[in-house]
C-alpha positions as a Markdown table, in Angstrom:
| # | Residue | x | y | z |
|---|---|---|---|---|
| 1 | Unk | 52.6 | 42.0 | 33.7 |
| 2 | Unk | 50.2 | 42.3 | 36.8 |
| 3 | Unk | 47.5 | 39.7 | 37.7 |
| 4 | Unk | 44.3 | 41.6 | 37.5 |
| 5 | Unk | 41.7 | 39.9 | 39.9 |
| 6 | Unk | 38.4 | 40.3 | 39.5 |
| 7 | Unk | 35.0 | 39.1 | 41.0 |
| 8 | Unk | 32.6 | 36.8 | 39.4 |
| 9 | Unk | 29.4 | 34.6 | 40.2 |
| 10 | Unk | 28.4 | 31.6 | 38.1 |
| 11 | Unk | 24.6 | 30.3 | 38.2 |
| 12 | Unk | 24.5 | 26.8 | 37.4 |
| 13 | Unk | 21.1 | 24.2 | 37.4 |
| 14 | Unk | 21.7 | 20.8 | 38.0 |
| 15 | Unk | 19.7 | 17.9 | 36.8 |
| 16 | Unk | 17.3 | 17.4 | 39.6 |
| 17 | Unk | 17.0 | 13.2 | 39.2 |
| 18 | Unk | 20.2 | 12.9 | 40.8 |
| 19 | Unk | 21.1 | 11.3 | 44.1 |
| 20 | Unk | 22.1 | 13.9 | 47.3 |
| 21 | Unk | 25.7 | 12.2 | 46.7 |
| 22 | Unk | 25.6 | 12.9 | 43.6 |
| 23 | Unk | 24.8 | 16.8 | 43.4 |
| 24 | Unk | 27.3 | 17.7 | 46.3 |
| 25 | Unk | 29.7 | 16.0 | 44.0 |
| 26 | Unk | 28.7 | 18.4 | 41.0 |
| 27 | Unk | 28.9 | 21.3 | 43.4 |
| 28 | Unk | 32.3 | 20.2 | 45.0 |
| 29 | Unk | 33.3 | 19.5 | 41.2 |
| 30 | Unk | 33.1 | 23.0 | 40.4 |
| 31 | Unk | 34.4 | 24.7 | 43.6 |
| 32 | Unk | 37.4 | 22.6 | 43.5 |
| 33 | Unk | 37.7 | 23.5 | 39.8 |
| 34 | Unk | 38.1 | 27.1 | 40.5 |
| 35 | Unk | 40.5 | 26.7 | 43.3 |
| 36 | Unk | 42.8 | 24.1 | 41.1 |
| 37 | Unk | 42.8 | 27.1 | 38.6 |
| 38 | Unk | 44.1 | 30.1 | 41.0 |
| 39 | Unk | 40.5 | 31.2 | 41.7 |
| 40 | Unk | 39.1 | 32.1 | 45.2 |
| 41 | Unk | 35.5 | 30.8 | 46.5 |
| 42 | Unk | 33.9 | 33.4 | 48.4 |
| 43 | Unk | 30.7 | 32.0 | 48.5 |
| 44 | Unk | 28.4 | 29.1 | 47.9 |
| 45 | Unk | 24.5 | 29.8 | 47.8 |
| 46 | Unk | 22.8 | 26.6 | 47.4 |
| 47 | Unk | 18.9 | 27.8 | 46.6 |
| 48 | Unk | 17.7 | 23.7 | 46.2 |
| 49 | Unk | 15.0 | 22.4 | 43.9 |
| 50 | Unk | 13.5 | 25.4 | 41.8 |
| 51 | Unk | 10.8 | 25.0 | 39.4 |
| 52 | Unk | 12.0 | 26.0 | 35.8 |
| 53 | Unk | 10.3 | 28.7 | 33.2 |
| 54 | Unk | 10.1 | 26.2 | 30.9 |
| 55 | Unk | 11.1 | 22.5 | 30.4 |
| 56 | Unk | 14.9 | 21.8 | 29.9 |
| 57 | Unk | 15.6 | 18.4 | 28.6 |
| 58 | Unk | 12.2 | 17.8 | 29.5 |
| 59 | Unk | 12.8 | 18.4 | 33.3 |
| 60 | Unk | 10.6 | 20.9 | 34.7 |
| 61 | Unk | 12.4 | 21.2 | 37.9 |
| 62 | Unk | 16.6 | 22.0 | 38.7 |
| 63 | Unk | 19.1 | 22.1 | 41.4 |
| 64 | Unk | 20.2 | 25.7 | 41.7 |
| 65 | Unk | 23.8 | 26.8 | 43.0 |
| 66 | Unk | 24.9 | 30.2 | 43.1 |
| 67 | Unk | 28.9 | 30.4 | 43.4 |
| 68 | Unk | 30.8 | 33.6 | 43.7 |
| 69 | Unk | 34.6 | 33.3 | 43.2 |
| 70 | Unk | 37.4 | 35.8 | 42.3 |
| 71 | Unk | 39.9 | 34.6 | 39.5 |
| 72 | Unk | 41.9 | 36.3 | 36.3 |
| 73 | Unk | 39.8 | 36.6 | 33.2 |
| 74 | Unk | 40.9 | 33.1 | 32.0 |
| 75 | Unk | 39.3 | 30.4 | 34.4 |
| 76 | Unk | 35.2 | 32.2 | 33.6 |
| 77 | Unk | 36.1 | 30.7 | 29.6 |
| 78 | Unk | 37.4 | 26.9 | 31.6 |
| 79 | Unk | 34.6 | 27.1 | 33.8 |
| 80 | Unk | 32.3 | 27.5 | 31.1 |
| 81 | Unk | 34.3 | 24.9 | 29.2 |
| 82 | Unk | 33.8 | 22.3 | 31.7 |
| 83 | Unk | 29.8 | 23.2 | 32.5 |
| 84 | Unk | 29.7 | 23.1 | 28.5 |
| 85 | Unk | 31.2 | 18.7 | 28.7 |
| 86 | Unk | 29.5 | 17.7 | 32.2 |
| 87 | Unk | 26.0 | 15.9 | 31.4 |
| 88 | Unk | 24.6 | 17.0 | 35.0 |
| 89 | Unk | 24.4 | 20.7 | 34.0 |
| 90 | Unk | 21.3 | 21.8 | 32.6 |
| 91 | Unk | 21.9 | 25.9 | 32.1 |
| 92 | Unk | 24.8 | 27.6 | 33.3 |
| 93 | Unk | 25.6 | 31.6 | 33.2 |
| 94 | Unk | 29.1 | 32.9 | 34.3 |
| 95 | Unk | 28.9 | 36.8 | 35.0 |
| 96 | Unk | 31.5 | 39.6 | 36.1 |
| 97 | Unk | 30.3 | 40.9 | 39.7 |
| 98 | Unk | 32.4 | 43.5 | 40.9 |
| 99 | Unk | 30.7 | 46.8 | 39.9 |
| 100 | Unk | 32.5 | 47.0 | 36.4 |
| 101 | Unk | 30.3 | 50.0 | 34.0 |
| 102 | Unk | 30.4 | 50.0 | 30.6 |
| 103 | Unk | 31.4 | 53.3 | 29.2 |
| 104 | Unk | 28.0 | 53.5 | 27.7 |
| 105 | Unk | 26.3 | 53.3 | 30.7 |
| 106 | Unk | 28.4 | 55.9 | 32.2 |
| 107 | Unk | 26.7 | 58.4 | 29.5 |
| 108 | Unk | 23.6 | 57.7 | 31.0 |
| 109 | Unk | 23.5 | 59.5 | 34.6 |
| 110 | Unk | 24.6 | 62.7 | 32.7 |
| 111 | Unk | 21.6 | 62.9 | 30.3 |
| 112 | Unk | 19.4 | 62.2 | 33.5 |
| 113 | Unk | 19.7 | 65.9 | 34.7 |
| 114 | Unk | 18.9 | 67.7 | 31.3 |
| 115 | Unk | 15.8 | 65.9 | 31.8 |
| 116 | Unk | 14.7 | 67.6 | 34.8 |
| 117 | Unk | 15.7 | 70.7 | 33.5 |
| 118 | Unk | 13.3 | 70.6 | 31.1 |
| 119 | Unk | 10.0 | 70.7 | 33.3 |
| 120 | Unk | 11.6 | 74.2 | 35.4 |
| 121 | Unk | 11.6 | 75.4 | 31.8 |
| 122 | Unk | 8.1 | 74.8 | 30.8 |
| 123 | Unk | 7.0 | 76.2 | 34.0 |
| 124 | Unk | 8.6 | 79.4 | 33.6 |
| 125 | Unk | 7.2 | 79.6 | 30.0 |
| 126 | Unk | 3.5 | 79.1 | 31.5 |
């Protein structure tokens, strides 16, 4: 059976009261994680110290890192596995990324032109 590849991105927020040291080691945690597990890091997108929506543990502010990493369908359900164990994570959200439509969004584009139809109609009724 084939390998099927595909491309994901993970948003993580780290607790904010830890050391420098410290959240590099979280970040470097997580890449290394994905490569150990046949993944590929693309990209890492370190945003910093973000003020949260709401309080989390009651820390108002996190450490966001966007990572975006290709992999088989198995390591997203590890890496959530592991964000799930590690105390340092405050939210995490693992998503697909490579253009993937549902078939019922593919529905929607073709409705889209009756639509317009509808006001040439009206018009020539008038």
């Amino acid at each position: 059976m084939e390998k099927v590849i595909c491309s994901y991105e993970t948003l993580f927020v780290i607790k904010p009261d830890l050391t420098e040291e410290a959240t590099t080691a979280v970040v470097n945690k997580f890449t290394a994680l994905i490569a150990d597990n046949g993944g590929t890091v693309e990209n890492v997108n370190v945003w910093g110290k973000r003020r949260l929506a709401y309080p989390i543990e009651k820390h108002v502010e996190g450490y966001y890192v966007l990572v975006n990493f290709k992999s088989e369908a198995t390591l997203p359900l590890e890496l959530k596995r592991v964000f799930g164990i590690t105390d340092e994570i405050l939210r995490n959200i693992v998503v697909r990324s490579d253009g993937y439509v549902a078939p019922a969004e593919e529905k929607a584009p073709e409705a889209a032109p009756a639509a317009e139809e509808a006001p040439a109609e009206v018009a020539a009724e008038a």
